[in-house]
C-alpha positions as CSV (number, residue, x, y, z in Angstrom):
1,X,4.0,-1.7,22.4
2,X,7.2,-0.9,20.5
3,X,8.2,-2.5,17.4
4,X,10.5,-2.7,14.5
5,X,9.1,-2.4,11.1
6,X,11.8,-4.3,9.4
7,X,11.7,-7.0,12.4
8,X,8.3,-7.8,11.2
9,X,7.9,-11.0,8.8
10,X,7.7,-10.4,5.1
11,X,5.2,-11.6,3.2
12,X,6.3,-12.2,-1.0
13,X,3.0,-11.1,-2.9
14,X,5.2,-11.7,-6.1
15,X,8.6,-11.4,-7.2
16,X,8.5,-7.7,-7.2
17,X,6.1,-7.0,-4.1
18,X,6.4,-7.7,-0.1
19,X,4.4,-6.5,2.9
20,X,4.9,-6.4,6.6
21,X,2.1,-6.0,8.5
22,X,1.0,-5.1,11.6
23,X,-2.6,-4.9,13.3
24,X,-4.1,-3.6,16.6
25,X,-7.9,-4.0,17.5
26,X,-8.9,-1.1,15.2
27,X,-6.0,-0.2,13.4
28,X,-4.0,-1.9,10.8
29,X,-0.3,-0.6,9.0
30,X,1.1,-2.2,6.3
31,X,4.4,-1.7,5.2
32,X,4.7,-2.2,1.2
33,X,7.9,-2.6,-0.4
34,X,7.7,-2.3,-4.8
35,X,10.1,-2.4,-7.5
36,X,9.8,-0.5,-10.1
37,X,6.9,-2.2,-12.6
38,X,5.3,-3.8,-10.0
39,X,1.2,-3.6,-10.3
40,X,-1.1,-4.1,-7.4
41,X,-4.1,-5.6,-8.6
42,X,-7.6,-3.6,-8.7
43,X,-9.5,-4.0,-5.3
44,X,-12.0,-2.3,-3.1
45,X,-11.7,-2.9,0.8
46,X,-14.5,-1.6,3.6
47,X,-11.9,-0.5,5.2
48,X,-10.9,3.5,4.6
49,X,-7.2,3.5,3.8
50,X,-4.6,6.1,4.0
51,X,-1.5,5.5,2.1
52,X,2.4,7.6,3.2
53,X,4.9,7.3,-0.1
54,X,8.3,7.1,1.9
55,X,10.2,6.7,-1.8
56,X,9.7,6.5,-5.3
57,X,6.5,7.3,-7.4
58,X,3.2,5.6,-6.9
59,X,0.7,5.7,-9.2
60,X,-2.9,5.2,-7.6
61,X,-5.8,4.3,-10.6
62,X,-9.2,4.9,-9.9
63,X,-12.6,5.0,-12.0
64,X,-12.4,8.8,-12.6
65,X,-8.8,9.6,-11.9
66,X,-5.1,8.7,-11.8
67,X,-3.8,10.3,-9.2
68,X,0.8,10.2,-9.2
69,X,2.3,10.3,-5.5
70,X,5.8,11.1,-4.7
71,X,8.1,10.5,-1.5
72,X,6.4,12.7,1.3
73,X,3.1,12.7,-0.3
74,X,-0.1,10.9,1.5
75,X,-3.8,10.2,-0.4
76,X,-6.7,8.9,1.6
77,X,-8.9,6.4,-0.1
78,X,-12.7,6.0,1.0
79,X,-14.2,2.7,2.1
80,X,-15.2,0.8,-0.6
81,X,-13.7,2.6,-3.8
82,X,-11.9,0.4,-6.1
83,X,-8.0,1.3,-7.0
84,X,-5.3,-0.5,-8.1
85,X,-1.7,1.1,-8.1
86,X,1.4,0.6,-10.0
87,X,5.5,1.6,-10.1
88,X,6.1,3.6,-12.9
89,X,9.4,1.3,-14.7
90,X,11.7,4.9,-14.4
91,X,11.3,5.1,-10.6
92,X,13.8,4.1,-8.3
93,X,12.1,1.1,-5.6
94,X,8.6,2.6,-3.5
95,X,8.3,2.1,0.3
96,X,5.2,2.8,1.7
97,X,2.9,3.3,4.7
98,X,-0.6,1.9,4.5
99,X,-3.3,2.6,7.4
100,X,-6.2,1.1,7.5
101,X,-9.3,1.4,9.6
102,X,-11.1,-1.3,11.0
103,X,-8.5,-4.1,10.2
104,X,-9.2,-6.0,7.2
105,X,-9.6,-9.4,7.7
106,X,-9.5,-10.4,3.7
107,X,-5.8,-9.4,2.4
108,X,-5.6,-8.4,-1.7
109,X,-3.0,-10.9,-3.1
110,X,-1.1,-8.2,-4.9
C-alpha cells in the first residue's frame, strides 16, 4: 500500500505541534511536525519506539540522561521508559519519523 505522508490528515496537538499518523497491524509511524519551543509532554508507552530527526534539533529527556539529536540522527527508546522532548528556541522547525511497535492504542496529547 503506497501512501503520501503529507496526504495523511493532520492532527493539531497545540499551536506549535501536529502529527500524521499512520498504522498497520503491528507497526505504527508517526510523522511529527515542531516549532521551535515546542515541548512534548513526559510519557512512557509499552510500545518500543524509534525516532528518525529529518530537520532541526531534538532534545530527548530522560531520568538519567538528555540525549540532543540532529537531522540524520535516529535514538531508540525501550518500552516503557518515560521521556519527554523539546525544540531547543534557536533551531530552525523539527520533522520527524516515529516508529512504533505494536501500535499504541492510547496517543500522548503532546
Amino acid at each position: 500500500m503506497k501512501v503520501t505522508i503529507a496526504d495523511l490528515p493532520a492532527t493539531a496537538l497545540s499551536d506549535q505541534v501536529t502529527r500524521r499518523r499512520l498504522t498497520g497491524e503491528k507497526l505504527e509511524l508517526i510523522h511529527y511536525h515542531y516549532q521551535p519551543g515546542s515541548r512534548f509532554a513526559r510519557h512512557e508507552h509499552e510500545a518500543e519506539q524509534m525516532t528518525i530527526v529529518l530537520s532541526g534539533t531534538l532534545v530527548f529527556e530522560f531520568d538519567d540522561e538528555t540525549v540532543q539529536l540532529e537531522a540524520g540522527d535516529a535514538l531508540l527508546i525501550a518500552s516503557s521508559r518515560p521521556h519527554g522532548a523539546f525544540v531547543p528556541e534557536n533551531s530552525e522547525p523539527v520533522e520527524t519519523y516515529n516508529l512504533f511497535t505494536p501500535v499504541r492504542t492510547q496517543l500522548p496529547s503532546g
